[in-house]
C-alpha positions as CSV (number, residue, x, y, z in Angstrom):
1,X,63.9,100.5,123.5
2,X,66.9,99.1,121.7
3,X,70.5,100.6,122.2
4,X,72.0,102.1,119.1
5,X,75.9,100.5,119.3
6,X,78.7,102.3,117.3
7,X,82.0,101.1,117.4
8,X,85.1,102.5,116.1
9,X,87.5,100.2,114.3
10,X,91.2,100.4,114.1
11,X,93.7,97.3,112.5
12,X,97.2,98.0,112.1
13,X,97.1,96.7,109.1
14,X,96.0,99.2,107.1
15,X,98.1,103.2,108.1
16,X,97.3,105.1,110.9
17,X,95.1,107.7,111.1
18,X,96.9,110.5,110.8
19,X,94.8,113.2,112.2
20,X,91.8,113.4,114.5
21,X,89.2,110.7,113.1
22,X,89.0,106.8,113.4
23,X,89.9,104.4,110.2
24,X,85.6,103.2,110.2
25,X,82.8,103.8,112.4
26,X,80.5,100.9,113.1
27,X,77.1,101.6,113.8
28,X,74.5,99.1,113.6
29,X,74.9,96.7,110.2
30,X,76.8,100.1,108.5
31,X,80.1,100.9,108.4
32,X,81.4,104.5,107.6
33,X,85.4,104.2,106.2
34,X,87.4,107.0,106.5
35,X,89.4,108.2,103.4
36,X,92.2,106.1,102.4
37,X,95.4,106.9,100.9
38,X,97.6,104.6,99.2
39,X,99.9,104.6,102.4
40,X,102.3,101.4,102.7
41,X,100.7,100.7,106.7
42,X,104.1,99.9,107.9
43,X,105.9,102.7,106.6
44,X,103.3,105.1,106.4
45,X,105.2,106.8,103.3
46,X,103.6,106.2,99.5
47,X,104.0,103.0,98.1
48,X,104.6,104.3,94.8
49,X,104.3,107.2,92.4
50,X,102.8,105.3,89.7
51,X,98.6,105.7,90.0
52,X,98.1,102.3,89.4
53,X,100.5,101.1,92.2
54,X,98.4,103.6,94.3
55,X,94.7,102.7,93.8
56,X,95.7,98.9,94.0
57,X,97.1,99.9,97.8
58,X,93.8,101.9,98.6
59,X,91.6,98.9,98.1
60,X,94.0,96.8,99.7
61,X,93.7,99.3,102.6
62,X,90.5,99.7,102.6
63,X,90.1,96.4,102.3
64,X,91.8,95.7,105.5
65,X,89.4,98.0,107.6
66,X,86.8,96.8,106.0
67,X,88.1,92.9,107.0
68,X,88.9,94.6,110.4
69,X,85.0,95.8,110.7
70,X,83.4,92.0,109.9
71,X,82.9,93.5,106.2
72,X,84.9,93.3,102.8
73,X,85.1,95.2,99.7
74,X,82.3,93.4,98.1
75,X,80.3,94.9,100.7
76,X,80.4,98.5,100.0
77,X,77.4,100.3,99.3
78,X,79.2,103.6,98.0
79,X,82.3,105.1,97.4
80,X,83.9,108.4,97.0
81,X,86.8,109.1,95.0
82,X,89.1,111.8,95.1
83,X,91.6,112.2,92.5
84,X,94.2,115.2,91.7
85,X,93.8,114.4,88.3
86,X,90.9,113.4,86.5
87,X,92.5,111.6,83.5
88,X,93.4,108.9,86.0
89,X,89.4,108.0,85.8
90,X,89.8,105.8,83.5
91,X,92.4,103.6,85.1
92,X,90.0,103.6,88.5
93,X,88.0,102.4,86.2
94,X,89.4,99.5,85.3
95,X,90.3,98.7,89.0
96,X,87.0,98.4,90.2
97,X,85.9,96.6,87.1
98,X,89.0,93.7,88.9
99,X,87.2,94.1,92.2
100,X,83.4,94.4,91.7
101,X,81.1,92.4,90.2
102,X,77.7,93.6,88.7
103,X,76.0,95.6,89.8
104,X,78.8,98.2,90.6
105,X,78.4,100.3,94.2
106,X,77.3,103.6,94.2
107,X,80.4,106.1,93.7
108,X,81.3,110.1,93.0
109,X,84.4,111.5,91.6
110,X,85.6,114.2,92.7
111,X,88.5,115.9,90.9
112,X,90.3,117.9,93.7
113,X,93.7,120.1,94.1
114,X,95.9,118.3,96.3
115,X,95.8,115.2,98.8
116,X,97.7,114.2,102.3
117,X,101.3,113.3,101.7
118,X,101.2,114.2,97.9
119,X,98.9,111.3,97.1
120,X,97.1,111.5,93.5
121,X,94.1,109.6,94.6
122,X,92.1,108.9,98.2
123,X,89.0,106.5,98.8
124,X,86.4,106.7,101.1
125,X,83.7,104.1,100.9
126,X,80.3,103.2,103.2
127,X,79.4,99.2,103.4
128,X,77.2,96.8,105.1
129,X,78.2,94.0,107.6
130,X,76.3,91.1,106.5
């Protein structure tokens, strides 16, 4: 019988969580990102209210746990994103158009009320360690 290994992954380069949960769970050749805002990790205040200064520092976060986990963005399997408002769809749009190549990853948006720390989008994402 094999083990099953999970391992929880934390770099200080992207924020802190700020609650009960890890940044990414490991398990296996999967790794499970928690939601990201666009959080300066440093700081741990916004970097910006513009939305495009916002989703650029979500990848860049999630990018870093992803590093962090011995994956990258190019990696990810699926993402979730969570946005307070939906016209902004369009401009996540042309983010991930920057960042992925074809075929895209799997992905839901979710229009949604309000976020942590008055954030207007969050990303949580699922990706494979090659």
């Amino acid at each position: 019988n094999r083990i099953m290994t999970k391992e929880y992954i934390h770099t200080d380069k992207a924020p802190a969580a700020i609650g009960a949960y890890s940044q990414a769970v490991k398990f296996e050749n999967i790794v499970y990102l928690s939601g990201q805002i666009p959080l300066d990790p440093i700081k741990m205040t916004l970097i910006s209210e513009n939305i495009d200064d916002q989703i650029k520092q979500v990848f860049i976060n999630l990018s870093s746990v992803l590093e962090a986990s011995g994956s990258s963005l190019k990696n990810i399997l699926k993402l979730n994103v969570y946005l307070t408002n939906l016209e902004n769809f369009s401009k996540v749009n042309e983010h991930m158009d920057k960042i992925f190549d074809k075929p895209y990853p799997a992905r839901a948006a979710i229009g949604i009320n309000e976020l942590p720390k008055g954030a207007l989008i969050e990303i949580d994402a699922i990706a494979v360690v090659k």
